[in-house]
C-alpha positions as CSV (number, residue, x, y, z in Angstrom):
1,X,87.2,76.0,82.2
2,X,90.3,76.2,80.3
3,X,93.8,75.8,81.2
4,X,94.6,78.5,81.0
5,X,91.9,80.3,83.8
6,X,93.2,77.9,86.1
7,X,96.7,79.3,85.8
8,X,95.6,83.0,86.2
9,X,93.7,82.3,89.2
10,X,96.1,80.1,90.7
11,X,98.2,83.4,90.3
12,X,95.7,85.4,91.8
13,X,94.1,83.1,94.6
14,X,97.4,83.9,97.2
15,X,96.0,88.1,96.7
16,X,92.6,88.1,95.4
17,X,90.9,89.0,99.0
18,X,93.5,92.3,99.2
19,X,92.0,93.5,95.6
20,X,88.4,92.4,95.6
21,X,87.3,92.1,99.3
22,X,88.4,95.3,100.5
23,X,87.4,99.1,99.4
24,X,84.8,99.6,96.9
25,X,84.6,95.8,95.9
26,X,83.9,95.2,99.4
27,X,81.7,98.3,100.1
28,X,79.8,96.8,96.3
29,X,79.5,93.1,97.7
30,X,77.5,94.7,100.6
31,X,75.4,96.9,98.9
32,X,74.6,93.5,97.0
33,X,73.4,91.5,99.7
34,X,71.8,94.2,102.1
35,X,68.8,94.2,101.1
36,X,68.3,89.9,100.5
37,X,66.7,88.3,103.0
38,X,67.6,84.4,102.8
39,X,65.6,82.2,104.7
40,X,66.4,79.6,107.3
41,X,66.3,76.1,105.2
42,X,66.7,77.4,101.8
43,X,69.0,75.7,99.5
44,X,71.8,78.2,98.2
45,X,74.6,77.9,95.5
46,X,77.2,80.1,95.3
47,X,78.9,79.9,91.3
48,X,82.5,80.4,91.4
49,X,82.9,81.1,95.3
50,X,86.4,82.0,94.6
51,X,88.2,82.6,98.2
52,X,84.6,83.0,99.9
53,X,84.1,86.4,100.2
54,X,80.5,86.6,99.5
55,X,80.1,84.2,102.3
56,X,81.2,86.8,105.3
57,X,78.6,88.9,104.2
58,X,75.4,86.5,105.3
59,X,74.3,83.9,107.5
60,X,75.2,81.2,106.5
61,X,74.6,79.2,109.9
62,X,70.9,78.9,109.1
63,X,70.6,78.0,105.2
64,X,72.1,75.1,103.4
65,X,74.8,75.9,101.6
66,X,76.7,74.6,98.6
67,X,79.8,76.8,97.0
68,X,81.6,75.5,94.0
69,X,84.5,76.6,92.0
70,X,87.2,74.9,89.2
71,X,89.9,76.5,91.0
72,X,91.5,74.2,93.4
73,X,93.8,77.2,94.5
74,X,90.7,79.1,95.4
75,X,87.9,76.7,96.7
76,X,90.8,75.2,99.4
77,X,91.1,79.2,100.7
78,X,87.3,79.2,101.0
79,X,87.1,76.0,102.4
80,X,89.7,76.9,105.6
81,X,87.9,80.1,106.2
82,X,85.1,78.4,106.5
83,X,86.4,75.0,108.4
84,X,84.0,73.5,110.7
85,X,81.0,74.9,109.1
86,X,78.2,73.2,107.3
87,X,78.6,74.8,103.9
88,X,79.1,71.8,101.1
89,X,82.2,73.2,98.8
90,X,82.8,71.1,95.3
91,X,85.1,71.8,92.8
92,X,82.7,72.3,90.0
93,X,82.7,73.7,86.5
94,X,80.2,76.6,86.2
95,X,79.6,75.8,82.6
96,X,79.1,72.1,83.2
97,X,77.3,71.7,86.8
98,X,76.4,68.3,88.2
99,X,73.4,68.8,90.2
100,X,69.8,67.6,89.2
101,X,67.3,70.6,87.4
102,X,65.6,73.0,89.9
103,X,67.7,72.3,93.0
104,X,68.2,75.4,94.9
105,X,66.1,78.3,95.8
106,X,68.4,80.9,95.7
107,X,71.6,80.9,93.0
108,X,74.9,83.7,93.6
109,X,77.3,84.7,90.7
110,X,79.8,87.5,92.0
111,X,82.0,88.3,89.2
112,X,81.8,84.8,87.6
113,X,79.8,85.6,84.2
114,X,82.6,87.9,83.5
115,X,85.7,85.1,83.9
116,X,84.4,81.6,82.0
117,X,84.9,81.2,78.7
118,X,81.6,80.6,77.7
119,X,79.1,82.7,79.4
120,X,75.7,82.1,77.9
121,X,76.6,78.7,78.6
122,X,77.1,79.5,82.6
123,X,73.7,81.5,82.6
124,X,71.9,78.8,80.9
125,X,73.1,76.7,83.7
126,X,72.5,78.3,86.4
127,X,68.9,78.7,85.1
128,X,68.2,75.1,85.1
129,X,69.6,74.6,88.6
130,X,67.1,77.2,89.8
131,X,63.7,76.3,91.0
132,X,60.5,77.9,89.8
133,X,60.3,81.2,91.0
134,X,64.1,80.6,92.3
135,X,66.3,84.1,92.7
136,X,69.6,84.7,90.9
137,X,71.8,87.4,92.4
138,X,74.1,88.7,90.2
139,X,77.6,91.1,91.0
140,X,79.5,91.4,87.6
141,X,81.1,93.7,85.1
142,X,79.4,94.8,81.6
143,X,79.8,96.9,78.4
144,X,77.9,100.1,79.3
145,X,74.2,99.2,78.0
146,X,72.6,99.8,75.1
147,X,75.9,100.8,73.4
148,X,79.5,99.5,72.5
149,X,82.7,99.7,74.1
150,X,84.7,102.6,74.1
151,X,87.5,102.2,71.3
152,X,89.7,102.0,74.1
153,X,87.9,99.0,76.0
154,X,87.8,97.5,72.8
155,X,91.4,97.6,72.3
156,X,92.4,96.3,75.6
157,X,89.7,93.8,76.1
158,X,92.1,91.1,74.5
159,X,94.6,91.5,76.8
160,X,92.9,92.0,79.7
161,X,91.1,88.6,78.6
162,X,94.5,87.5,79.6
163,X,94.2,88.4,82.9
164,X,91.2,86.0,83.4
165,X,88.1,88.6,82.8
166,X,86.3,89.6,80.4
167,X,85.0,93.6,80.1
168,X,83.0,93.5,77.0
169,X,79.6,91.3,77.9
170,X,76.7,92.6,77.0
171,X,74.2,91.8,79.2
172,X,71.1,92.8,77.4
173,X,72.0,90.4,74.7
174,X,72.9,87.0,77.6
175,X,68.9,88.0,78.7
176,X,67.4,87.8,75.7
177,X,68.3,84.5,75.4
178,X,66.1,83.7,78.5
179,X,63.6,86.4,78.7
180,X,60.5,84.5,78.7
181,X,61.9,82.5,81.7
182,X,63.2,85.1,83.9
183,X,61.7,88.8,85.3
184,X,64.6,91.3,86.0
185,X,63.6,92.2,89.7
186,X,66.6,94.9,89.8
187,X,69.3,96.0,87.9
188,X,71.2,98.9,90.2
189,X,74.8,99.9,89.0
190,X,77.4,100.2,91.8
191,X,80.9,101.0,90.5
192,X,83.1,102.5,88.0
193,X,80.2,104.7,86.3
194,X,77.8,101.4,86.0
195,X,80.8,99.1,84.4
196,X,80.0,96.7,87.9
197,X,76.4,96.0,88.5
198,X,74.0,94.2,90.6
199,X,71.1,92.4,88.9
200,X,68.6,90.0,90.6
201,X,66.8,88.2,88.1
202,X,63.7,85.8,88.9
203,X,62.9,82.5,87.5
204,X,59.2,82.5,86.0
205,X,56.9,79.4,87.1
């Protein structure tokens, strides 16, 4: 993660529940995990935890939980919501994780793929973390599929680059990469006319 991320979320740590845990980001993080059914024991990583909001939304009494994130700003937010509890939080590099291969049963990346700088690289990573037949659960923004960007996406991608995300990943192109190692069990779009979607992928034997 570059120097530069860890500014713009240092910004945005002190406000980022009052834009993306309330209204339709909060209504979208539900729909996300309504229908997963975690079980008691499993090992779960949440990528890029951020502030914890994806946390609220399960039970995270009963599994065993580790959340990591590069942003010191964010993780320590997460970390006093959830003080006294028995979820593990690391600062962590997405792109560079420390854990051994095929770890955790289950592996969560809300709008994550979207902010590192190197994306294929976090996917690729998250994919050797994940045990045979392991679930990835996926809440993130893409380029509308099979087609470009508007003109107009296209010409403010750069800037809003700037702002620590990225609109213009093309998600058909990040799977390719590892389509004879994962199934796509769902693929549901959920905001903006399909620009956020939810895709659980599963990891092949």
């Amino acid at each position: 993660m570059d120097k530069w991320n860890r500014f713009v979320y240092k910004l945005w740590s002190p406000v980022y529940d009052k834009f993306f845990n309330t209204g339709q980001f909060l209504k979208a993080r539900k729909e996300v995990f309504q229908d997963q059914r975690f079980h008691e024991g499993q090992e779960i990583l949440f990528v890029g935890v951020g502030t914890g909001a994806d946390l609220e939304l399960i039970n995270y009494e009963v599994m065993n939980i580790t959340a990591i994130d590069y942003s010191n700003d964010m993780l320590n937010k997460a970390k006093t919501k959830f003080k006294g509890t028995s979820i593990e939080f690391l600062k962590m590099d997405a792109q560079d994780m420390s854990f051994p291969d095929h770890q955790f049963d289950v592996v969560v990346a809300s709008l994550v793929l979207s902010v590192v700088p190197d994306t294929k690289r976090c996917l690729e990573e998250m994919v050797r973390v994940l045990k045979p037949q392991g679930t990835i659960i996926v809440f993130d923004k893409f380029a509308p599929k099979h087609k470009g960007l508007s003109f107009l996406k296209k010409a403010l991608r750069p800037f809003i680059k700037l702002l620590g995300t990225d609109i213009g990943i093309n998600f058909e192109k990040l799977y390719a990469v590892h389509k004879d190692g994962l199934l796509i069990r769902e693929e549901e779009p959920l905001m903006f006319n399909g620009m956020y979607m939810k895709i659980i992928l599963q990891k092949k034997d």
